[in-house]
C-alpha positions in Angstrom: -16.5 13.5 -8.1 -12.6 14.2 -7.2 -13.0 15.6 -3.6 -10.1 17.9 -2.8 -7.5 16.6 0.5 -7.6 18.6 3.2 -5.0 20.7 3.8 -4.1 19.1 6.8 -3.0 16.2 5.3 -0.7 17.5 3.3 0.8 19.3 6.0 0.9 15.8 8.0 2.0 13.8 5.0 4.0 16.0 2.4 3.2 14.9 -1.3 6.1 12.9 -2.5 5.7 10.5 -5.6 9.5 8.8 -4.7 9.3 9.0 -0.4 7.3 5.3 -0.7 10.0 3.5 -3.2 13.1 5.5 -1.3 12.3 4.4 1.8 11.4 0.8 1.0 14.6 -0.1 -1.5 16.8 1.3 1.4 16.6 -1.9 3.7 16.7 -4.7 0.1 19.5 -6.7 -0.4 20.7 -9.0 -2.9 19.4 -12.2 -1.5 15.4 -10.2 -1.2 15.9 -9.3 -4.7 17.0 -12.8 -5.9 13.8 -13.9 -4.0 11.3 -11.9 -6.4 13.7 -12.6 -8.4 12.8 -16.1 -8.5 9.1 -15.6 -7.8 7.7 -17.1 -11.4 9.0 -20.7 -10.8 12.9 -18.9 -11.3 11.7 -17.8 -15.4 14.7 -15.3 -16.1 15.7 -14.4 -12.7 19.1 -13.5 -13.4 17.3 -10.9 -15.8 14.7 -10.5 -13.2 17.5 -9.6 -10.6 19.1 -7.2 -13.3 16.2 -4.8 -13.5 15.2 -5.0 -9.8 18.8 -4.1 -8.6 18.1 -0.9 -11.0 15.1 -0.4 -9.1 16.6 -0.9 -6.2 19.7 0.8 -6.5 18.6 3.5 -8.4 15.2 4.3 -7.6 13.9 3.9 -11.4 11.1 1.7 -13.0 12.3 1.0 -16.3 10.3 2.0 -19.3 8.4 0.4 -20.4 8.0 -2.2 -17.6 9.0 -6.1 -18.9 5.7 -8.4 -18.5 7.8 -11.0 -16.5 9.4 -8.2 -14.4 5.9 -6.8 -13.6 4.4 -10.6 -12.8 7.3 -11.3 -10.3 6.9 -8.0 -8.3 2.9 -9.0 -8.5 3.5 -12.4 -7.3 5.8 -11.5 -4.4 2.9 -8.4 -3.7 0.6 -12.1 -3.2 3.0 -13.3 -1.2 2.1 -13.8 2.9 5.3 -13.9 4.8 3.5 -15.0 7.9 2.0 -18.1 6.1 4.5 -19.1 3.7 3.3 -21.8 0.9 3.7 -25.3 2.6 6.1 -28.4 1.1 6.8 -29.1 -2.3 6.2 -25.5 -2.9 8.9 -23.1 -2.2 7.8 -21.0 0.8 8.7 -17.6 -0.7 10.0 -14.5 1.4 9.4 -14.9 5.2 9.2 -13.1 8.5 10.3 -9.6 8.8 12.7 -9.9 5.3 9.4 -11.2 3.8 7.6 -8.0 4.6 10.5 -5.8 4.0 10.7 -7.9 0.5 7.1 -7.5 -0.2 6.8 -3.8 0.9 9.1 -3.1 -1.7 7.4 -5.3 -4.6 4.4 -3.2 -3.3 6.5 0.2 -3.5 8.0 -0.7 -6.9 4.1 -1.5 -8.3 2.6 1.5 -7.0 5.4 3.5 -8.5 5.0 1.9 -12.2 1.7 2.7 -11.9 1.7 6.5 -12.3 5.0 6.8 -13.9 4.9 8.3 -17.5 5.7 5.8 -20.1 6.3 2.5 -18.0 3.2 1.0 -19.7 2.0 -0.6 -16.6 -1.0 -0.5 -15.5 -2.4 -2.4 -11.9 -5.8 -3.6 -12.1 -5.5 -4.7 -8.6 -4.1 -1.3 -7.1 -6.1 -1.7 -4.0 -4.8 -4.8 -3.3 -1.6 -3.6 -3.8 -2.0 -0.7 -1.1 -3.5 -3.2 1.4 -0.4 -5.0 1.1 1.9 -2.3 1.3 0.2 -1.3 4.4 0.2 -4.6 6.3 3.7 -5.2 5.8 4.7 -1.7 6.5 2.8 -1.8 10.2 5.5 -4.3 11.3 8.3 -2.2 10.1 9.5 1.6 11.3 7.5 4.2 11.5 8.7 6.2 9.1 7.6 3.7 6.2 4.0 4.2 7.2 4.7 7.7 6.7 6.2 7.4 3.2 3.0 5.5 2.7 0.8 8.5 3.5 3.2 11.2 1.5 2.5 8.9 -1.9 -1.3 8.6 -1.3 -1.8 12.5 -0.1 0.8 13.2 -4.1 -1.6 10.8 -5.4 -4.8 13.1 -4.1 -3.7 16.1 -5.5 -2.9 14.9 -8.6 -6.1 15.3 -10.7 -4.6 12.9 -13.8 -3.7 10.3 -11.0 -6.5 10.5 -8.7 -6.9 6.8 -6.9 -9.5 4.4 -9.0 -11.1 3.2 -5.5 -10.9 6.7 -3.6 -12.8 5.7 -0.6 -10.0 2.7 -0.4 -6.6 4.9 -0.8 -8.8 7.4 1.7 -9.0 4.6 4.2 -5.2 4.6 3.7 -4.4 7.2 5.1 -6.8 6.8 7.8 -5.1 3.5 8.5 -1.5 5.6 8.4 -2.4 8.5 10.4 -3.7 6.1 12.9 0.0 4.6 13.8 1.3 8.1 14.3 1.9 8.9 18.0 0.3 12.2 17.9 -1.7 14.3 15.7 -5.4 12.8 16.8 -6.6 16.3 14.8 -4.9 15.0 11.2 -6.8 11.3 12.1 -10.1 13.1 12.7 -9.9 14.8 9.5 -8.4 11.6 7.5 -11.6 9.9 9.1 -14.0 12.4 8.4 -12.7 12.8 4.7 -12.4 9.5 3.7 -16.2 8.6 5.1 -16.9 11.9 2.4 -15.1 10.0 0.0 -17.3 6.7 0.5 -20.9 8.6 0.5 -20.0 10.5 -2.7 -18.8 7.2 -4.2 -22.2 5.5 -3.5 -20.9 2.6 -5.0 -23.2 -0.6 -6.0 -21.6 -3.7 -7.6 -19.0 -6.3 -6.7 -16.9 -5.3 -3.9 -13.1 -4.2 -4.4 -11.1 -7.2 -5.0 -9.0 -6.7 -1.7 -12.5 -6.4 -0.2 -13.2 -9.8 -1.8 -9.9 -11.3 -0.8 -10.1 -10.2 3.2 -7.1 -8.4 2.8 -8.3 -5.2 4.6 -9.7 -7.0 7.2 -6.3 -6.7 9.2 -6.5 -3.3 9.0 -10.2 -2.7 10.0 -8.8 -4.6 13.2 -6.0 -2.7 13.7 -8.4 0.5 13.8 -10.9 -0.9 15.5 -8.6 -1.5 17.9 -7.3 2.5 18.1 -10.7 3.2 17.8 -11.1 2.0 21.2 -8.3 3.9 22.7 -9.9 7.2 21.9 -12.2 9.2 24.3 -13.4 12.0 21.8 -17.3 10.1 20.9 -17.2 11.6 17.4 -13.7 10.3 16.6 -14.4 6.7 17.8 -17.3 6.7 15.8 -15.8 7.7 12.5 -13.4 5.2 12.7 -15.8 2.8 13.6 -17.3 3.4 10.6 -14.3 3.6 8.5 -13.6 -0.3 9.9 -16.5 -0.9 7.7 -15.4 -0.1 4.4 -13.0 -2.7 4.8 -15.4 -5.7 5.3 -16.0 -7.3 8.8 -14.1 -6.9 11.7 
């Protein structure tokens, strides 16, 4: 069932399929790129580095997408800046450049995946959004926002409508929740996405970023807002929503 976005979140989060990418390429620079560059043990970088300054530059996935240019961006998407890989291993990107650097792997996947002719396809997109929205929360606002313009285009396009809805929903719970006002656009986001998860009915195997634990920052992080909010029927949606992405 494709469950129509609220109109509210459009108006909140304008549709935009290039906001994400434009806003993440603007704070790259050559020594980021070199480092997903480098990501697959340094295989082709300098041709690596070639096609992700065109990326970056430019704004535009190449098509179709090189295999080793899509397994670098995926491998720096794996990356965790805050727990870099220990000695002999090289530790990857790091800190704050880490997450700028892996926001825009993230950015640059998400992208590929719903442009026409790149012939990429992510079977891990929810893992890629979790990403994308853990590194974003330490970065400006306005990223987080970029975040919620891509997933509100992705929504109302019916050829592109998310393949784990009730996790892209949960998105843009997570991104409405950062926003300093607007409590009525979070209520909605809440509200909707908890649709989205009882039309789903879903049995099986968890997501895969269920699996991994990657959502589980996020489930704190609106657990957390949850408990800054007086309205009862608010708190409890989001609550609830904390549960879709596995134990607090």
């Amino acid at each position: 069932m494709l469950r129509d976005i609220p109109p509210i979140l459009t108006e909140t989060f304008p549709p935009s399929p290039d906001a994400l990418l434009d806003c993440a390429r603007r704070n790259v620079d050559d020594e980021m790129l070199m480092d997903v560059a480098n990501a697959d043990y340094g295989y082709r970088a300098e041709e690596m580095f070639r096609w992700l300054r065109t990326i970056r530059d430019d704004g535009q996935i190449p098509r179709p997408v090189d295999g080793w240019l899509s397994e670098v961006l995926e491998l720096t998407r794996n990356s965790d800046p805050d727990k870099p890989k220990p000695t002999p291993f090289e530790p990857g990107p790091t800190g704050l450049r880490g997450h700028r650097t892996r926001l825009f792997a993230c950015a640059a996947l998400l992208r590929a995946t719903t442009e026409p002719n790149s012939g990429y396809s992510d079977c891990c997109e929810d893992f890629t959004l979790a990403q994308c929205l853990a590194s974003a929360k330490l970065l400006e606002d306005e990223i987080s926002n970029s975040i919620g313009r891509y997933l509100t285009w992705r929504f109302t396009r019916k050829s592109l409508y998310p393949p784990d809805p009730p996790l892209f929903a949960l998105g843009l719970v997570s991104v409405a929740s950062r926003r300093s006002a607007g409590e009525r656009a979070l209520a909605c986001a809440a509200e909707w996405s908890l649709a989205i998860e009882g039309d789903e009915c879903r049995g099986g195997p968890a997501a895969f970023s269920i699996q991994t634990g990657v959502w589980t920052g996020l489930a704190v992080e609106l657990e957390t807002r949850a408990a800054q909010i007086d309205d009862d029927a608010l708190r409890t949606n989001l609550r609830l929503c904390t549960l879709m992405a596995g134990p607090v």
